[in-house]
Backbone as CSV, one residue per row, in Angstrom:
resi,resn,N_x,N_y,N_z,CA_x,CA_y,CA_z,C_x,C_y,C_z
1,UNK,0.812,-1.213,0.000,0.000,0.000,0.000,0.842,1.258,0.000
2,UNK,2.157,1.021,0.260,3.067,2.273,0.390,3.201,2.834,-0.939
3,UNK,3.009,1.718,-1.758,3.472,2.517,-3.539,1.952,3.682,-3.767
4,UNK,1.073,3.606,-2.636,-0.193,4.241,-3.282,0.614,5.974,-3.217
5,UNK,1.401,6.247,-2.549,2.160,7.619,-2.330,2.690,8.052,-3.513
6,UNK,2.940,6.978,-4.303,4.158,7.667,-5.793,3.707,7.620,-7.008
7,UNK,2.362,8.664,-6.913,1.319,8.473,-8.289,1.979,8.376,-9.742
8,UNK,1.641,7.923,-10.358,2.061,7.974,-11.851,1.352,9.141,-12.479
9,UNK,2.889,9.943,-13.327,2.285,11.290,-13.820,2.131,10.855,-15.871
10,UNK,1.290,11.598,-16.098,1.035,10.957,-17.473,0.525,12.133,-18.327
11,UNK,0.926,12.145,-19.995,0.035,13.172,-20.380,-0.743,12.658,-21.228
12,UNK,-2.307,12.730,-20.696,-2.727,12.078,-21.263,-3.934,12.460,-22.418
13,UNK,-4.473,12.127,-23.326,-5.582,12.887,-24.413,-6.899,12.718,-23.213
14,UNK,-7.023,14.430,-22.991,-8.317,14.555,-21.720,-8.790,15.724,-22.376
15,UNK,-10.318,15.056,-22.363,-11.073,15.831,-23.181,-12.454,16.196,-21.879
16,UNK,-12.681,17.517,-21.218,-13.860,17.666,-20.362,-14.687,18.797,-21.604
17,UNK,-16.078,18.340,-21.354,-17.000,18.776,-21.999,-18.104,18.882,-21.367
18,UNK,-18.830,20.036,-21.529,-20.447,19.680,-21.201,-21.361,19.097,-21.979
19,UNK,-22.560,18.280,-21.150,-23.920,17.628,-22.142,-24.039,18.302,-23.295
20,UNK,-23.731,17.662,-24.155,-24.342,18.235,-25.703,-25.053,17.484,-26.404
21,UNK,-25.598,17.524,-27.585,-26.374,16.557,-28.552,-24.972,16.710,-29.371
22,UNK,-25.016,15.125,-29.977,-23.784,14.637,-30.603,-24.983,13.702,-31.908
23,UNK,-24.294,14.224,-33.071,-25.152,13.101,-34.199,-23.831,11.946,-33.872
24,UNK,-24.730,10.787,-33.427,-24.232,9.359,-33.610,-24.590,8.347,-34.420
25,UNK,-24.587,8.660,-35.761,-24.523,8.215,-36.795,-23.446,7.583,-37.123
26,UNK,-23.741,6.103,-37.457,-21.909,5.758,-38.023,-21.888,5.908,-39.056
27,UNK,-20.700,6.436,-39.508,-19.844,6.330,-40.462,-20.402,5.297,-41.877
28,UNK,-20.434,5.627,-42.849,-21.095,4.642,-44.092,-19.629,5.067,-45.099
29,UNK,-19.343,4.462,-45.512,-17.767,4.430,-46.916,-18.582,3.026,-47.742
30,UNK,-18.240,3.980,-49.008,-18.840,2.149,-50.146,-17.520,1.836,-50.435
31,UNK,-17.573,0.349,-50.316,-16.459,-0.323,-50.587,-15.597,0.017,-51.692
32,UNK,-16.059,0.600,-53.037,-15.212,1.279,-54.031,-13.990,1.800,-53.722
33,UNK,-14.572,2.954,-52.544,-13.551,3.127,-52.074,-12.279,2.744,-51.151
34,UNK,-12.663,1.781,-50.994,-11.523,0.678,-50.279,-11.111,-0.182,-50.593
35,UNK,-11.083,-1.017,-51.998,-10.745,-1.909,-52.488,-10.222,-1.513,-53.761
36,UNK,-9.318,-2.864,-54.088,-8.935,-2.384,-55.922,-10.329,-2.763,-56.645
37,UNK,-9.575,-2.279,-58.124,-10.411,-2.865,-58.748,-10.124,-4.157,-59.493
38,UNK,-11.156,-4.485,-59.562,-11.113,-5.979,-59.918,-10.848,-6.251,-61.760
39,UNK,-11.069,-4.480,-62.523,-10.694,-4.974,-63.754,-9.245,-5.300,-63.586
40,UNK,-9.007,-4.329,-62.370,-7.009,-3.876,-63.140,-6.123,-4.987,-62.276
41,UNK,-6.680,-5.749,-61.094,-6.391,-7.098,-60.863,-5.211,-7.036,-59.632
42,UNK,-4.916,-5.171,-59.416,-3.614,-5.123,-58.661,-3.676,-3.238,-58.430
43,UNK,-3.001,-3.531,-57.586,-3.088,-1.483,-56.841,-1.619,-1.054,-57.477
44,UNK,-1.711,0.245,-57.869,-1.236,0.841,-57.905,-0.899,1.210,-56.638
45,UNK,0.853,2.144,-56.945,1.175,3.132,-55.710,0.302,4.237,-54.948
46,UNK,-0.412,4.652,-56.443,-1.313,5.825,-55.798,-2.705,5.552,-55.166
47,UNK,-2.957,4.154,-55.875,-4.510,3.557,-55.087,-3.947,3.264,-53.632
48,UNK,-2.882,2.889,-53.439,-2.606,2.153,-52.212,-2.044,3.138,-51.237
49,UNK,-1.711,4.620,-51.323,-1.540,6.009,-51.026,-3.347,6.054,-50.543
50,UNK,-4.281,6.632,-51.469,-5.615,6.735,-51.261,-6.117,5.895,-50.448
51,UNK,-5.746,4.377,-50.418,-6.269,3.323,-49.745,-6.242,4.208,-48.100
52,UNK,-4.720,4.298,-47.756,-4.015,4.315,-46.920,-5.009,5.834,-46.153
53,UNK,-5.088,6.564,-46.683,-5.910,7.687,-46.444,-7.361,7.897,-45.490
54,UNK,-7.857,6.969,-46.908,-9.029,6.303,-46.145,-9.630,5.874,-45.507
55,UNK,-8.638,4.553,-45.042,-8.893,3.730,-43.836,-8.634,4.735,-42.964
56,UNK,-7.367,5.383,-42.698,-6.641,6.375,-41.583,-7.739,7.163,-40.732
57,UNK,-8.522,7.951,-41.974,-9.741,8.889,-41.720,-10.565,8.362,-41.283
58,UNK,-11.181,6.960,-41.810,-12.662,6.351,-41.237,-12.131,5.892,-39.484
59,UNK,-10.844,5.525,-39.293,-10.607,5.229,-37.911,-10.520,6.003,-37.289
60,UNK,-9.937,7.578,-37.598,-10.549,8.867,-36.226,-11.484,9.237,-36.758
61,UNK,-12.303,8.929,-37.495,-14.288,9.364,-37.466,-14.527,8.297,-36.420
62,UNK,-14.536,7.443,-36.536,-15.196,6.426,-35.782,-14.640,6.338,-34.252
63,UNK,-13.878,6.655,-34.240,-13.087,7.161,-32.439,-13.891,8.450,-32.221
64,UNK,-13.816,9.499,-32.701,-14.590,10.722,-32.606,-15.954,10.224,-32.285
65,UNK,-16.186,9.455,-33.136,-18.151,8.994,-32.916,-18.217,8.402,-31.663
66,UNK,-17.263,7.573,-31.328,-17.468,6.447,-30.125,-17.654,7.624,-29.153
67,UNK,-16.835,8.572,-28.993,-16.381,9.488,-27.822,-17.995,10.285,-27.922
68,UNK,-18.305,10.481,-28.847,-19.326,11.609,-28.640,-20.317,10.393,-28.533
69,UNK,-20.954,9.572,-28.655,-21.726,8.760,-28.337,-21.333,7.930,-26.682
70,UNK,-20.731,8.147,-26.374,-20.253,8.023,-24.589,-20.696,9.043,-23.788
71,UNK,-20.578,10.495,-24.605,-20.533,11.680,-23.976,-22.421,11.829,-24.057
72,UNK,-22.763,11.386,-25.387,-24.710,11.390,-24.896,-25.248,10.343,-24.314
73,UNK,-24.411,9.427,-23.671,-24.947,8.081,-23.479,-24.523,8.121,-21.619
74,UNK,-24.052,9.289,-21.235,-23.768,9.646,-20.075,-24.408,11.155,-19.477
75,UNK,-25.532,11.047,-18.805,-26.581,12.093,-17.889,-25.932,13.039,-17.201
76,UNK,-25.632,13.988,-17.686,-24.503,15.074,-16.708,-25.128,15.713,-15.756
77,UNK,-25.364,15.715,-14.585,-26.130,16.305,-14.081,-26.021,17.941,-14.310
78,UNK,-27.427,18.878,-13.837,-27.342,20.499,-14.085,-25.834,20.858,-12.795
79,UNK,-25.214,21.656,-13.812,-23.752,22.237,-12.958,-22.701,21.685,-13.071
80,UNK,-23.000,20.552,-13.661,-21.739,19.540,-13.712,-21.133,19.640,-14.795
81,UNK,-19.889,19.223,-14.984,-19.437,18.956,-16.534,-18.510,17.534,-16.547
82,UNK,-18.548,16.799,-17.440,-18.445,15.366,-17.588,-16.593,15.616,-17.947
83,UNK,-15.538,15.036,-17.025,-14.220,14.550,-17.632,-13.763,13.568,-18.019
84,UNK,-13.340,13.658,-19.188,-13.084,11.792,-20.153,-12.058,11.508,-20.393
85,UNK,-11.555,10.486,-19.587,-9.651,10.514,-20.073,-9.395,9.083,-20.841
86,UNK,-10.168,8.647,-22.373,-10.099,7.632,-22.623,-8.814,6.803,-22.701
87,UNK,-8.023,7.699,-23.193,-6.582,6.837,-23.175,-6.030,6.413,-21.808
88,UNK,-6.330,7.269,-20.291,-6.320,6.253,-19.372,-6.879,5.395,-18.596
89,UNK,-8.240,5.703,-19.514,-9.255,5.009,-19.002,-10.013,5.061,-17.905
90,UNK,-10.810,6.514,-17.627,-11.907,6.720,-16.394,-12.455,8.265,-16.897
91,UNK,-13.213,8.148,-16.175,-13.963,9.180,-15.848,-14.604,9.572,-14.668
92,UNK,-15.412,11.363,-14.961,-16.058,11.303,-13.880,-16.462,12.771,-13.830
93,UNK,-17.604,13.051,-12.934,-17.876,14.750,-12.852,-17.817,15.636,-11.823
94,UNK,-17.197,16.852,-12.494,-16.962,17.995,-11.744,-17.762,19.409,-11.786
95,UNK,-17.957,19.738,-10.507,-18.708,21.083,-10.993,-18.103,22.662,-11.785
96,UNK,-19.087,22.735,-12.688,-18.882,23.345,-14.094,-18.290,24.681,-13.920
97,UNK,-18.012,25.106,-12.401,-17.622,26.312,-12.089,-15.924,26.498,-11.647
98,UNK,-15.424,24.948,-11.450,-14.159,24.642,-11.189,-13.667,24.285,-12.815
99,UNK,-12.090,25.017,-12.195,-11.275,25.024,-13.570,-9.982,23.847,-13.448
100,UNK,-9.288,23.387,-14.518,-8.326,22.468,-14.444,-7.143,22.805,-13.943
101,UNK,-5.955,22.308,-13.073,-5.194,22.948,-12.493,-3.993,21.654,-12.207
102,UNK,-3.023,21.507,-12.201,-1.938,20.927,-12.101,-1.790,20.346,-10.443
103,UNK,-1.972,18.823,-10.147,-1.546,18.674,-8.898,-0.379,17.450,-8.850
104,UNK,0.380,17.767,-7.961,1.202,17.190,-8.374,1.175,15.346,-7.694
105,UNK,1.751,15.149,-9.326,1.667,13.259,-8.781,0.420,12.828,-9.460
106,UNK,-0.372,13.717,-9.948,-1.785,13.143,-10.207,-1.823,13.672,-11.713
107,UNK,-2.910,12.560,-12.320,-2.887,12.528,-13.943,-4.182,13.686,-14.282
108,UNK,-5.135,14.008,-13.221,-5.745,14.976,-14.036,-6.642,15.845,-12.139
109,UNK,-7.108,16.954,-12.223,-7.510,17.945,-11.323,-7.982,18.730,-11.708
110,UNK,-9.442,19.344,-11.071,-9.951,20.810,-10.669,-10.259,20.701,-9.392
111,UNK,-9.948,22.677,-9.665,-10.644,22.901,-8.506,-11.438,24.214,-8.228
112,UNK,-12.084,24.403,-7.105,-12.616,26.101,-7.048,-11.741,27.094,-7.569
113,UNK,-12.317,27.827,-7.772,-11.824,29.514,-8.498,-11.353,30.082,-7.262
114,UNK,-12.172,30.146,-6.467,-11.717,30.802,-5.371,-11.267,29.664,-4.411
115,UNK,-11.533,29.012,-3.629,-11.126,27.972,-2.425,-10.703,27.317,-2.956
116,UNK,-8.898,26.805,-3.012,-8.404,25.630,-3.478,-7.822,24.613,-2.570
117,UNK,-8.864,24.373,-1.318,-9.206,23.612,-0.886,-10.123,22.470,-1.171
118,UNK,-10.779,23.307,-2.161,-12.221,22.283,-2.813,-11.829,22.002,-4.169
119,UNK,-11.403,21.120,-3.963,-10.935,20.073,-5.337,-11.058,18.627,-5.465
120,UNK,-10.983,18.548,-6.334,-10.618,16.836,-7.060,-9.464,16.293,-7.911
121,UNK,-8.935,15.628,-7.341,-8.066,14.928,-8.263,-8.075,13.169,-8.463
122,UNK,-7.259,12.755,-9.305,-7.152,11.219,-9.807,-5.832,11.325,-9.999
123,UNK,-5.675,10.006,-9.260,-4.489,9.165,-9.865,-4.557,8.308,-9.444
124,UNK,-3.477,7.036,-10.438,-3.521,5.780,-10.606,-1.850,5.151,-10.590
125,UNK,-1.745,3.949,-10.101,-0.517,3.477,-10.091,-0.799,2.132,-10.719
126,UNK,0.238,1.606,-11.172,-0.016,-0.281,-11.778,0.020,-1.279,-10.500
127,UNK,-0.879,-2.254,-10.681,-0.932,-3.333,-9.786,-1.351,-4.858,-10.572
128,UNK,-1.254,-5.432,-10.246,-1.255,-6.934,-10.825,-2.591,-7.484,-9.705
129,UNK,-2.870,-6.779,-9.442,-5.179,-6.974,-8.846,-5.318,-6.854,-9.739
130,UNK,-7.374,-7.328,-9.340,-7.595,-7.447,-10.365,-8.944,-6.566,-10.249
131,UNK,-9.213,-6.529,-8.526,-10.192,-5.865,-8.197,-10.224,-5.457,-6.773
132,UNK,-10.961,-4.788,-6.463,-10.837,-3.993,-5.399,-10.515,-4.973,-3.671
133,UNK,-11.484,-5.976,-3.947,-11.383,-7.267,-3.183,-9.916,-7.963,-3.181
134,UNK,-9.434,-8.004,-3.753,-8.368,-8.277,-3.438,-7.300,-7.230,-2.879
135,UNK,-7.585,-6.787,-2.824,-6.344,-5.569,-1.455,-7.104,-6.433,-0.242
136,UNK,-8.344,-6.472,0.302,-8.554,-6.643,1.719,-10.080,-6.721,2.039
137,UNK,-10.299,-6.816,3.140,-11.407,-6.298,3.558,-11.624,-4.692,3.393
138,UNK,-12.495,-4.506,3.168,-13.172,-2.665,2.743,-12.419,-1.927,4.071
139,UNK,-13.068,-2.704,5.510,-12.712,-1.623,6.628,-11.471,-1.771,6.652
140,UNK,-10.640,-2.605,6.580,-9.190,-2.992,6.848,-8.325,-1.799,5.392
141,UNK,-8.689,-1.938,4.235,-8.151,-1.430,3.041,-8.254,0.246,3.426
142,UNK,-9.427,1.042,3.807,-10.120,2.034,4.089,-9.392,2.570,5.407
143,UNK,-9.379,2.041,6.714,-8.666,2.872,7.585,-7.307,2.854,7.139
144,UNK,-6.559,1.900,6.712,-4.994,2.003,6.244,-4.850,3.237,5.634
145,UNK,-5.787,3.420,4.545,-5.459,4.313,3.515,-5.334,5.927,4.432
146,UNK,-6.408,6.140,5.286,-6.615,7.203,5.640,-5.765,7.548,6.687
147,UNK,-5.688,6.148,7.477,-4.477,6.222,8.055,-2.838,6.182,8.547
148,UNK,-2.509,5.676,7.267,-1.093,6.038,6.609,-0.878,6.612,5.335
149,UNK,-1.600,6.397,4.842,-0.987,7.261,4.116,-1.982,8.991,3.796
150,UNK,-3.098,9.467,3.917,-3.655,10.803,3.388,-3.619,11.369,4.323
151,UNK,-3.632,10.778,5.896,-3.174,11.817,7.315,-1.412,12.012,7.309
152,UNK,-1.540,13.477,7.686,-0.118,13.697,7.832,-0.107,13.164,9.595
153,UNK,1.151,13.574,9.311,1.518,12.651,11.333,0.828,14.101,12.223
154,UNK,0.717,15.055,11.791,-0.084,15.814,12.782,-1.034,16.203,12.694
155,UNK,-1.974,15.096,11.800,-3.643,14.623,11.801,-3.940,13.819,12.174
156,UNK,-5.506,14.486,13.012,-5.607,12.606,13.620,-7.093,12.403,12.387
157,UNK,-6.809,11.591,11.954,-7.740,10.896,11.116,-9.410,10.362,11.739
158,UNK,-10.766,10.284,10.650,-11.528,9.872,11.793,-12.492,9.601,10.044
159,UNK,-12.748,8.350,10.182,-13.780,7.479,8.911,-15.181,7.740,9.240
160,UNK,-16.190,8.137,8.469,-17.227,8.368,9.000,-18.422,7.833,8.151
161,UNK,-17.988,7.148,6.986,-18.592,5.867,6.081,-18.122,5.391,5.206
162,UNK,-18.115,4.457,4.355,-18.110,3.661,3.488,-18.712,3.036,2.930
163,UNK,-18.627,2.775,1.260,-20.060,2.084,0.712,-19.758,1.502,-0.860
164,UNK,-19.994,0.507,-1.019,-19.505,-0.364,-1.974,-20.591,-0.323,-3.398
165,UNK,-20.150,0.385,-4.304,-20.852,0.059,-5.674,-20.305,-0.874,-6.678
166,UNK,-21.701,-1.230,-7.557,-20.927,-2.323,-8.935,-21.410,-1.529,-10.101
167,UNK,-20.856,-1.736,-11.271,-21.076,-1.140,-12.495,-20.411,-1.700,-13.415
168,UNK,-20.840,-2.478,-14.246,-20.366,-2.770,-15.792,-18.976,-4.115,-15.225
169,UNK,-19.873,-4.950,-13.790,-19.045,-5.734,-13.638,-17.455,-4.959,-12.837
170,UNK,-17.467,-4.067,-12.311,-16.387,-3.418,-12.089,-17.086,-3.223,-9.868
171,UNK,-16.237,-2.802,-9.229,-16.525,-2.900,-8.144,-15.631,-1.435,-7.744
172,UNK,-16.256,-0.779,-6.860,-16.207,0.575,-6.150,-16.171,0.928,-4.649
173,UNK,-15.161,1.600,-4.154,-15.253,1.671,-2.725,-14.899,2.996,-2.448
174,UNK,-16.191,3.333,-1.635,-16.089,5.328,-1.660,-16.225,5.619,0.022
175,UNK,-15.598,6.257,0.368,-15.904,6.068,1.686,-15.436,7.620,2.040
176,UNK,-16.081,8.339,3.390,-16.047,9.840,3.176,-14.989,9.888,4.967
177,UNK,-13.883,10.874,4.677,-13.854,10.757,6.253,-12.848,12.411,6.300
178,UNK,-12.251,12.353,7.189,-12.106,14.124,7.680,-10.575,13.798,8.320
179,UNK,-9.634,15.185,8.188,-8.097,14.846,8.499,-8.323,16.130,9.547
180,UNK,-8.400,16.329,10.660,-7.997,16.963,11.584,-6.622,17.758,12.227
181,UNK,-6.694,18.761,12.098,-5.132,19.502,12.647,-5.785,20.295,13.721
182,UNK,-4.586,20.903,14.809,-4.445,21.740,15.246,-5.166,23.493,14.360
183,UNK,-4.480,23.508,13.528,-5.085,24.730,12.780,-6.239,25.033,11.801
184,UNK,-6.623,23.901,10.976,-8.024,23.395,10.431,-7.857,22.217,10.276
185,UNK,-9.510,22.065,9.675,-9.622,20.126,9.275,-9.951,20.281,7.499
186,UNK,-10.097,19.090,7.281,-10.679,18.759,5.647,-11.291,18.060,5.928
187,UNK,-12.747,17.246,5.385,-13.081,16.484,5.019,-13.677,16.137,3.304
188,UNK,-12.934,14.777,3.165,-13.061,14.657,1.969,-13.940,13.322,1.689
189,UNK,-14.472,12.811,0.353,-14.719,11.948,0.013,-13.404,10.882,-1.144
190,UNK,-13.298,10.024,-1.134,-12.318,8.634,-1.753,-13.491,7.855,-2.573
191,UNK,-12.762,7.597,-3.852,-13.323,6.362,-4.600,-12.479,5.968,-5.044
192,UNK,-11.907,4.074,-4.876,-10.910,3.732,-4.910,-11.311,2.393,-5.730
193,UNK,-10.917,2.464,-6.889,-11.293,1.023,-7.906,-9.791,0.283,-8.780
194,UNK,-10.319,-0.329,-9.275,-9.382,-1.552,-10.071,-9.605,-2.001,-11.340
195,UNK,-8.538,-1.525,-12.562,-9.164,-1.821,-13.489,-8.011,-1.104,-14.782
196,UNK,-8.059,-2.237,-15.860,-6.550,-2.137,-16.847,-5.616,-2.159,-16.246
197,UNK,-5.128,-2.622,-15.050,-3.776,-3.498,-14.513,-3.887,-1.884,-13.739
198,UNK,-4.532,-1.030,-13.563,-4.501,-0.105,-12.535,-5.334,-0.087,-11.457
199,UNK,-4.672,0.620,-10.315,-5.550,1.253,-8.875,-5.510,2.230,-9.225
200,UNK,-6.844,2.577,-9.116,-7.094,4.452,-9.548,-7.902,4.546,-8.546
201,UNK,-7.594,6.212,-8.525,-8.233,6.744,-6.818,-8.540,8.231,-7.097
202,UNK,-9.846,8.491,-6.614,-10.224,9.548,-6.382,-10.421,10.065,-5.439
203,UNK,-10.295,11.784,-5.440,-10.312,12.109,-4.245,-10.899,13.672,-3.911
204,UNK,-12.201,13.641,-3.626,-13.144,15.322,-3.536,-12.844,15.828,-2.425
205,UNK,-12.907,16.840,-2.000,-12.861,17.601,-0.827,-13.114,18.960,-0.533
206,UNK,-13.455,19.759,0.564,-13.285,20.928,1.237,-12.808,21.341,2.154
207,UNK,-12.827,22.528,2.697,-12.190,23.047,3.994,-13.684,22.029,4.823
208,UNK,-13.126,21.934,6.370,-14.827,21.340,7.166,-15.871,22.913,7.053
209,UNK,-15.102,24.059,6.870,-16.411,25.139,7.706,-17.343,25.255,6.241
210,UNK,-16.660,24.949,5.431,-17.960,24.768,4.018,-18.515,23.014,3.535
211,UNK,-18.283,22.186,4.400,-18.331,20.550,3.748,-19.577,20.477,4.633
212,UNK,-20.446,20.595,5.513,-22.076,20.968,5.280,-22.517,21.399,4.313
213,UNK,-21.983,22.049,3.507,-23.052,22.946,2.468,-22.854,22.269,1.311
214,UNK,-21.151,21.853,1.122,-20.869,21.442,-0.097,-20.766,19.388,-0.340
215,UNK,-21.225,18.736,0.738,-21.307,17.192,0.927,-22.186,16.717,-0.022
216,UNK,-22.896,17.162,-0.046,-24.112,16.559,-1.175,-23.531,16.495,-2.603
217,UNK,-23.055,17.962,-3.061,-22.179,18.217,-4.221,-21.235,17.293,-4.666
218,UNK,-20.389,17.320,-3.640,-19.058,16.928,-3.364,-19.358,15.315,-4.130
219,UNK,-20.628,14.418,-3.145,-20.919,13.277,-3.528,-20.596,12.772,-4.603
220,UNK,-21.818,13.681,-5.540,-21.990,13.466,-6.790,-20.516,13.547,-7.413
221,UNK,-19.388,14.026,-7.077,-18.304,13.472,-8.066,-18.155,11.860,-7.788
222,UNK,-17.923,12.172,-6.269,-17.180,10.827,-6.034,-18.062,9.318,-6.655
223,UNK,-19.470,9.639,-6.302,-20.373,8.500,-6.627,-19.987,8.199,-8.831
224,UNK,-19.638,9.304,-9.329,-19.869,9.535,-10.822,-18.233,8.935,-11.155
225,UNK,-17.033,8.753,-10.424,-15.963,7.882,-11.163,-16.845,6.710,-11.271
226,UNK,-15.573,6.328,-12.774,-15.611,5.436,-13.846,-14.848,4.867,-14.359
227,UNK,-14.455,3.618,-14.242,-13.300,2.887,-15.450,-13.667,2.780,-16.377
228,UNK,-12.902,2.684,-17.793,-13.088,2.830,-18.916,-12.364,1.816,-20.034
229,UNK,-12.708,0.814,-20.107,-11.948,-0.080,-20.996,-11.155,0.330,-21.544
230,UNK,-9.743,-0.128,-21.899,-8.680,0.574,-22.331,-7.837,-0.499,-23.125
């Protein structure tokens, strides 16, 4: 669990968008254009140039289509805006008023305009699991985490739930708890899954004197990560 400290940094094709209507229409090419012809029995350099073209183009139309047919095939809630990181495979939503911002160790982040206390980030490291169940028991996996490694040594840590989702055959463990100091606290929410030879982990939060107002909000990211076949 100690490697969960040394996130993997990545640059990766991340595309955040809001709900839109997307025509998801596939793609139609008549074979003419993809084959020789059958008088001349053999391609030319330049048919096989054109060939080459062709195919190239119909495969980022059809990546473009997949993506925008994910993006209407996913309910954004009002305020939210949907982030898609297909090449590393997840997702998930943030509110539409937070901007993208660099954290370090982690493959993608926003956060408030003003309080950059209230943010989200992801990151993921490689593991040879296969699913979340295999690290441990939930309570056993869950206090470790909070308690070695996201409390500093002059926080006292304190778990205040946990709760297990399934989706698309994939398994989820979100659990909300609060880091205590001497000078302020945080409480944040964790969603911690398994999936393409990765542990990926999320992680929402606020200062405590606004996480009454903003818990409900906050939820909705953590409940909305996603693995993404890759």
């Amino acid at each position: 669990m100690a490697a969960v400290r040394s996130w993997l940094t990545s640059l990766p094709n991340q595309i955040a968008f809001a709900s839109s209507g997307v025509n998801n229409r596939s793609p139609v090419v008549t074979s003419s254009l993809i084959k020789a012809s059958s008088e001349d029995g053999s391609l030319t350099e330049k048919d096989c140039l054109r060939r080459r073209q062709i195919l190239v183009g119909l495969g980022a139309l059809t990546t473009t289509l997949s993506r925008g047919k994910f993006a209407l095939a996913e309910e954004v809630p009002e305020k939210f805006r949907s982030f898609v990181d297909f090449e590393d495979g997840y997702t998930y939503f943030y509110p539409a008023d937070w901007r993208e911002f660099d954290f370090l160790g982690h493959d993608s982040a926003f956060k408030d305009r003003f309080a950059a206390l209230q943010h989200v980030r992801v990151g993921f490291i490689p593991t040879d699991k296969k699913d979340v169940h295999d690290l441990g028991s939930m309570d056993e996996v869950v206090f470790n985490l909070v308690k070695n490694i996201y409390a500093a040594p002059n926080q006292i840590p304190t778990v205040y739930d946990m709760q297990e989702r399934t989706e698309d055959g994939k398994n989820y463990w979100t659990f909300e708890y609060e880091l205590a100091s001497p000078s302020f606290s945080r409480t944040a929410f964790a969603t911690i899954a398994i999936g393409n030879g990765r542990y990926y982990t999320l992680v929402v939060g606020a200062n405590e004197r606004r996480w009454s107002r903003l818990r409900n909000r906050l939820k909705v990211v953590a409940d909305s990560f996603k693995i993404l076949d890759i």
